[in-house]
N, C-alpha and C positions, 0 to 999 in steps of 0.2 A: 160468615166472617170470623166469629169464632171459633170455630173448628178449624180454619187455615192458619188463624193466630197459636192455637194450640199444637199444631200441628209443627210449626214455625218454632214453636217453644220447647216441644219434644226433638226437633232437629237439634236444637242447641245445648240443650242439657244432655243429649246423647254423646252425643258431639264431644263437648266438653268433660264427664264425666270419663271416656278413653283418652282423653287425654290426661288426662290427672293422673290414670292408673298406670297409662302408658310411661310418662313423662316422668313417676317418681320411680319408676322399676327404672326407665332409661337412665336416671341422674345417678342412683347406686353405682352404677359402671365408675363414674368419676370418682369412686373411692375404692380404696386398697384394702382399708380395714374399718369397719365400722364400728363406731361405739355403741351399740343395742339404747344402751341406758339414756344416753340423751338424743338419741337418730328422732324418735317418737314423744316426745317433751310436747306439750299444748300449743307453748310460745313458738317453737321452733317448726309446729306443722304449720303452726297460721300465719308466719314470714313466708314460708315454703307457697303455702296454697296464694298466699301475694303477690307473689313472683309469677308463677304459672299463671296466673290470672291475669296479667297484665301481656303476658307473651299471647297467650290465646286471645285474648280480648283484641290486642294490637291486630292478628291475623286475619281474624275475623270479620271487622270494620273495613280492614284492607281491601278483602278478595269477598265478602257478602256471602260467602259461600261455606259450612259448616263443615263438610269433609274434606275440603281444601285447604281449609285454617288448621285444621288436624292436623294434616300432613306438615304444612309449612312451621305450626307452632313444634313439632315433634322433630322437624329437621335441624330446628334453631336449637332446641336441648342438645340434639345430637353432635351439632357443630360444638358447643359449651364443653360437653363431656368428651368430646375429642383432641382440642385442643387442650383439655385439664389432662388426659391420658398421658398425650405424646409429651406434654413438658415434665410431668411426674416421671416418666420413665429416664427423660431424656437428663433433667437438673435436679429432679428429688425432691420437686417443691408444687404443689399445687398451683393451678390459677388463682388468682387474684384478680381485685378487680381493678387494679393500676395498669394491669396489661390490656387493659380495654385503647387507651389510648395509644398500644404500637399498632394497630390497625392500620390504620392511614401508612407509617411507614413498611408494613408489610405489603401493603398495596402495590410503594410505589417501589421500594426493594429485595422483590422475592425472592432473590436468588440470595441474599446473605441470612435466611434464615434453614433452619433447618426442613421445613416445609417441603424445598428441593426435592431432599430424599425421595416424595412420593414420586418423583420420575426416574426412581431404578425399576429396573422391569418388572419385577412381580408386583412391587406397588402401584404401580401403574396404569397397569392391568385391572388392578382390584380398585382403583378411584374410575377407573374408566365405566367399569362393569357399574359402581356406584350411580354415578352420574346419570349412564343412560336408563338406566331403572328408575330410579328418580323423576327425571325428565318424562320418561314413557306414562310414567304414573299422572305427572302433572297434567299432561296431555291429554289422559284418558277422562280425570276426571275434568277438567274444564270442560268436554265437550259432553260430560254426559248431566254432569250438578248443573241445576241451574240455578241462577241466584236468588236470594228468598226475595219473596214477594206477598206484601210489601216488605220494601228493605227496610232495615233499622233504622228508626231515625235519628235525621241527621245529627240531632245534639247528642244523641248518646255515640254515635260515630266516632263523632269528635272526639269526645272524652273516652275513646277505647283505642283512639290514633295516638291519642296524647299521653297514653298509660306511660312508656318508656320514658319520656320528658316529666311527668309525675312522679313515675319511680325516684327520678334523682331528687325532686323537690321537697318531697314529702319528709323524707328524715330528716331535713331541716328543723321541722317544726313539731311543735304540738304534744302530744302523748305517745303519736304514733314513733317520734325520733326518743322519747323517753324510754318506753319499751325497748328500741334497739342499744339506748345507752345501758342499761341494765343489763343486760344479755352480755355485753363486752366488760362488766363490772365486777367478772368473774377473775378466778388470778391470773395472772400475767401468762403463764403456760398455755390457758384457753384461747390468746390470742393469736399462735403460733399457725400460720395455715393446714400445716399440717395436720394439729391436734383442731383445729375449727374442720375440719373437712371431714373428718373421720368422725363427729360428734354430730354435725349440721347437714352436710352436704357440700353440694359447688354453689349454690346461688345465696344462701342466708352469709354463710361469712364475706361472699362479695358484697352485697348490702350491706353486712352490720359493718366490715371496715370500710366501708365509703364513710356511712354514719362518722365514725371514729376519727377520718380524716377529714370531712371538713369541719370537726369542731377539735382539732388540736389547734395546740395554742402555734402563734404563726412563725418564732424561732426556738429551736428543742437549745435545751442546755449542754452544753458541749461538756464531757466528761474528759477532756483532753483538749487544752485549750492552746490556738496556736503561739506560738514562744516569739519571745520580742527579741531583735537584732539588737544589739550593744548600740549605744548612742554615737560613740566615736569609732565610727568606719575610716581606715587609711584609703585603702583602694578597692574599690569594689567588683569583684569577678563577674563573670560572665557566667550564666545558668542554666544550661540545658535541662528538661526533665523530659524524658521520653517514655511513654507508656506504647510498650510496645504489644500487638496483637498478638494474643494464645501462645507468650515466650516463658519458656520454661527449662530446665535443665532437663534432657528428653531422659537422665537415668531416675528421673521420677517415674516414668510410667512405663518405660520401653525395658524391658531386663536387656543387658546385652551392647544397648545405643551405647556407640561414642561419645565421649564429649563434645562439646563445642570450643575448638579453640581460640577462638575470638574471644569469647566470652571467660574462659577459664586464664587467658592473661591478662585483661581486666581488672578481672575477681583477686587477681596474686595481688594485685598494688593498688587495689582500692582499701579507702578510709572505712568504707563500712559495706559488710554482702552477707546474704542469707537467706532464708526463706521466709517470703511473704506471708499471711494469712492474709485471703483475699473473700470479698463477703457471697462472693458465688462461682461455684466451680463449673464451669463451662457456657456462660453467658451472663447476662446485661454487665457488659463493660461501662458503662455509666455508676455502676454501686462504687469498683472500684476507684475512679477518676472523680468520682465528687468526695471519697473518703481522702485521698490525697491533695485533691486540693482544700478541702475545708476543715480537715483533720478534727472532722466527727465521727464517734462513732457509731454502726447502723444503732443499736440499739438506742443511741438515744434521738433518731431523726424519728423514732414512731411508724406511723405508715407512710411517710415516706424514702422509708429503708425502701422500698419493693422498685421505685422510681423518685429517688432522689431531685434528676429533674423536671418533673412534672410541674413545679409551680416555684423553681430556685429562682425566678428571675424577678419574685414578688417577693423576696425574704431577705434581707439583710446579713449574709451566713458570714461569720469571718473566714477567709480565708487566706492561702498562698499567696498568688499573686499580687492581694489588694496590701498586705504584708509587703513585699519586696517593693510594689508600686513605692509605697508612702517612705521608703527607705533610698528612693532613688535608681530603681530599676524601669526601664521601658520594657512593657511584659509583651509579650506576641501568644496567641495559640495559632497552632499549624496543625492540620488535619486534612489530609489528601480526600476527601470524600465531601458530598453534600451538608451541609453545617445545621440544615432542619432537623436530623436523623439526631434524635434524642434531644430536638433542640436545643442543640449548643448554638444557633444564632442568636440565640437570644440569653441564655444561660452565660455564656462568659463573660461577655462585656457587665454581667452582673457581680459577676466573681473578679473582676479587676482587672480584664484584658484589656489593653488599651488597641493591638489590631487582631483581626482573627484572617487567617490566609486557608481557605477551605478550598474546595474543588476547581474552582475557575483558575486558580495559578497553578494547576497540574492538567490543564487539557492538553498538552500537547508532552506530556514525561512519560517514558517507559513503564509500558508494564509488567508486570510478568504473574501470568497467570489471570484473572477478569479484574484485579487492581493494581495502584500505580504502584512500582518497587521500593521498596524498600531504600538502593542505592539513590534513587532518584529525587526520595525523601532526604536522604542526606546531604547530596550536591545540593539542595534549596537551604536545608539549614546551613552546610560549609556557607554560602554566600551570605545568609542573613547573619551570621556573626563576624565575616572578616571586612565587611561591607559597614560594620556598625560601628562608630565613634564613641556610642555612651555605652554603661553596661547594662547590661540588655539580660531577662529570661522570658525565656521560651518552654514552652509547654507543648511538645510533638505526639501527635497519636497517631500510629502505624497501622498501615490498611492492609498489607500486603497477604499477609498471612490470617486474613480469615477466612474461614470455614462458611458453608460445611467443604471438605477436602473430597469432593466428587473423583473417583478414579478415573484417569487421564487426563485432569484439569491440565497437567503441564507437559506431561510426555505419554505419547500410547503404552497401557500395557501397567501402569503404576497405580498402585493400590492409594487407599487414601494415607496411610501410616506413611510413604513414602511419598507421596505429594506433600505430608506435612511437615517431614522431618526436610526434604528438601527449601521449603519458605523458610524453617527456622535457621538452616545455615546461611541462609540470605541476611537473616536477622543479626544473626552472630556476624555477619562481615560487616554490617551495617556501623556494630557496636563498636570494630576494632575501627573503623574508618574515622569515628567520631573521638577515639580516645586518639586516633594521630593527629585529627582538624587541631584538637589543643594545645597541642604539642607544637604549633605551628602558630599560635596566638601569640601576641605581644602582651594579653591581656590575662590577668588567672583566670582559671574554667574549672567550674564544677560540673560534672554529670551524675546524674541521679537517671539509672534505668529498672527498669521492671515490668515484669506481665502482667497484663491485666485481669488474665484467669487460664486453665489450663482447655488446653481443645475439647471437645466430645466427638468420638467414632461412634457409628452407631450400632459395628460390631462389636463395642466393647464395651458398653459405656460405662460400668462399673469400675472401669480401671481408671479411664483416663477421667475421671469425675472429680479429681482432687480439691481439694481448697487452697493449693498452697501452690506459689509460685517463685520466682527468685527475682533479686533486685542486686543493685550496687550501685556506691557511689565513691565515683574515684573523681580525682584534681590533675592539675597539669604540674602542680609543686610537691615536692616529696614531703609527704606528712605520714607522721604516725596515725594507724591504725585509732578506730576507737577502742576495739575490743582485740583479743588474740586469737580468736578465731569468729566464725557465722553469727548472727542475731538475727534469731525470730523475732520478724513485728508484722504487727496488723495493717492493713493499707493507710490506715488514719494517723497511725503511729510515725509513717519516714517521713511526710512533711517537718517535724519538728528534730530529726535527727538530720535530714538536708540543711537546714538552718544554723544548728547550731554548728555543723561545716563551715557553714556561709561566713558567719556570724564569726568564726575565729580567723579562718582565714583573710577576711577582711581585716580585722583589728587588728590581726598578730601575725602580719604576713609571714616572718619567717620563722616560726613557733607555731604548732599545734597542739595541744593541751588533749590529755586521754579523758574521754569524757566518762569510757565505762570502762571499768580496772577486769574484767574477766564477761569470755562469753557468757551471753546466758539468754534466757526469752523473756520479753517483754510480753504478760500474760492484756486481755482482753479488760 
């Protein structure tokens, strides 16, 4: 009996010890450039060998089989480091461990992620070729390992099934969450994921900022705080704000593109237009729609810059809406898609919606392309505002135009630059549609439009990677300019320039007041 126990014991230490060796040459992959000086640090191998130990242990318990947990515990690294790859190449930012939770919507919407791509044919091919290797492997060895005997017992099973449920528990408490407070106690630069990846790895800065996030305090201090409307409103306008999908002036990234005419007459006779700074250039549209509505900015939301709404619906944030609410507007969000998808069902009605109009009132509207259009989005807004007796805003997020931009999505034969640059002209008729609906109001109307970041091709990605996108906001009454020409601002920054629109043209319907005497950028 001993000698089977030991033998049982030498399986698992075998076992274990390639995976450790395996599993931290495999994690190296997920970094670009490593910092020698702190990669090998005491504190930082022993969160490391924590982590691993909890993956292996978990696989272990699972399948009772030592060269099976091998495999499975070194496929999951594998999965980690591939998915930290593809977003470093694709947005220039490491994994995080906030992306843990688009799981589930990646599940249930795979085609609006980049992911797609690996069904272009040579990637294809090389997931396929993956896969059945993989699988053949699995196969061979289940029928050849057999499971130890005696198996591990059950209480230690337990508590090696429960490692991953542990992991998140444990830095809660104790010495062991002390140690990780300390490790993030270093300057502000160490917390950048970039600079933790290169220093730690993929799995200690996902740890150490969970640690970090659930002991920030539960609302950050707004560094820009949202502006109060004048007390004496004469007549109060109507407010569109449209966040519109991957919309951009295409002579950012295209040398050569057109303009957009739609949008370039607009721009002539709006109150204020320029370039955005937006907190991520070619995805999570949620950074920049929680910066506009709550006019925070990321810097001071902590970790939850990375996912804003991951827990907005348990915070008290000020924002927009709850703003214009309490000043006598009926607010609406509109959003042609699913409303779980970054949990806005539950996020806006926290943020001061009073209705949210998501997927169900577009099953039967035009698409164009695998989402509803753009125009189709706008016949629903034309209705909700000539239909509406009180003043009313409205906050619309357009679906039409995301990516990824698969060649032929819309015509055989068209590249993706061409399937994108075609949604943005939809976009741009979209805009002019909506500066005529005003025009056709009995009521004043503000529009506030903008991108929410710029596209990613994945033949280019260096180009089209920008941070900056464009905005404007024009009225249906002829007002002075704020400025004499563009203003850069930050996405956190136009809620409070929308406002003080608001704010004067209500008060001082036939007078507009210059709020800034010359261009210039509002810095960060």
């Amino acid at each position: 009996m001993l000698v089977l126990l030991g033998q049982i014991f030498m399986s698992l230490l075998l076992s274990f010890l390639a995976f450790l060796l395996t599993g931290s040459a495999l994690e190296k992959l997920s970094v670009t450039r490593i910092d020698r000086k702190s990669w090998d640090q005491p504190i930082i191998l022993f969160f490391r060998l924590f982590v691993l130990v909890v993956i292996y242990g978990f696989w272990c318990a699972a399948t009772n089989r030592p060269i099976i947990a091998l495999v499975l515990a070194l496929a999951t690294v594998g999965v980690f480091v591939a998915s930290g790859r593809v977003k470093q190449h694709l947005l220039g930012e490491p994994l995080v461990f906030l992306d843990l939770q688009f799981v589930g919507q990646i599940l249930r919407h795979p085609k609006l992620y980049y992911g797609q791509l690996l069904l272009a044919p040579r990637n294809a091919v090389a997931v396929v070729v993956i896969f059945l290797v993989f699988s053949a492997l699995l196969f061979f060895l289940v029928r050849m390992e057999a499971p130890l005997t005696p198996p591990l017992h059950p209480l230690f099973r337990g508590v090696l099934l429960a490692g991953p449920l542990l992991l998140g528990l444990v830095p809660r408490y104790g010495s062991f969450a002390e140690k990780i407070r300390m490790l993030l106690s270093e300057p502000a630069g160490e917390l950048r994921p970039q600079v933790a990846t290169s220093k730690w790895g993929i799995f200690v800065p996902m740890l150490a900022h969970y640690c970090r996030w659930i002991n920030e305090p539960a609302v950050p201090e707004p560094t820009l705080k949202i502006a109060r409307l004048p007390t004496e409103l004469t007549r109060l306008p109507h407010v569109l704000a449209v966040q519109c999908e991957s919309f951009l002036d295409p002579r950012r990234i295209f040398a050569g593109t057109r303009s957009l005419p739609d949008f370039e007459t607009a721009k002539s006779g709006a109150s204020a237009h320029g370039s955005l700074d937006v907190p991520c250039g070619g995805a999570y549209t949620m950074r920049t729609e929680f910066g506009f509505l709550s006019g925070i900015s990321p810097a001071a939301l902590g970790c939850d810059c990375y996912n804003p709404y991951a827990r907005a619906e348990r915070r008290d944030y000020p924002s927009l809406p709850r703003t214009l609410k309490e000043a006598g507007w009926a607010t609406d969000f509109v959003h042609p898609h699913d409303l779980r998808f970054f949990r806005r069902d539950r996020v806006m009605p926290a943020l001061g919606f009073d209705r949210l109009h998501g997927a169900e009132k577009f099953r039967n509207s035009p698409r164009c392309g695998p989402h509803v259009s753009d125009a189709a989005l706008a016949d629903y807004l034309a209705r909700l505002f000539t239909e509406s007796k009180e003043p009313r805003f409205v906050f619309a997020v357009t679906m039409e135009n995301h990516g990824p931009w698969l060649p032929g999505r819309l015509d055989a034969g068209q590249s993706q630059r061409d399937v994108y640059l075609q949604h943005l002209g939809n976009s741009s008729e979209m805009l002019g549609g909506l500066v005529d609906l005003s025009a056709r109001l009995d009521r004043p109307f503000v529009l506030c439009w903008y991108g929410d970041h710029a596209p990613i091709f994945a033949y280019d990605v260096a180009q089209t990677r920008t941070p900056h996108t464009d905005y404007l906001i024009t009225t249906n009454e002829p007002r002075r300019p704020l400025a004499t020409g563009p203003i850069t601002l930050c996405a956190h920054q136009l809620p409070n320039v929308l406002l003080a629109i608001i704010g004067n043209m209500a008060a001082h319907p036939k007078s507009f007041p210059c709020a800034l005497t010359q261009s210039r950028t509002i810095h960060r």
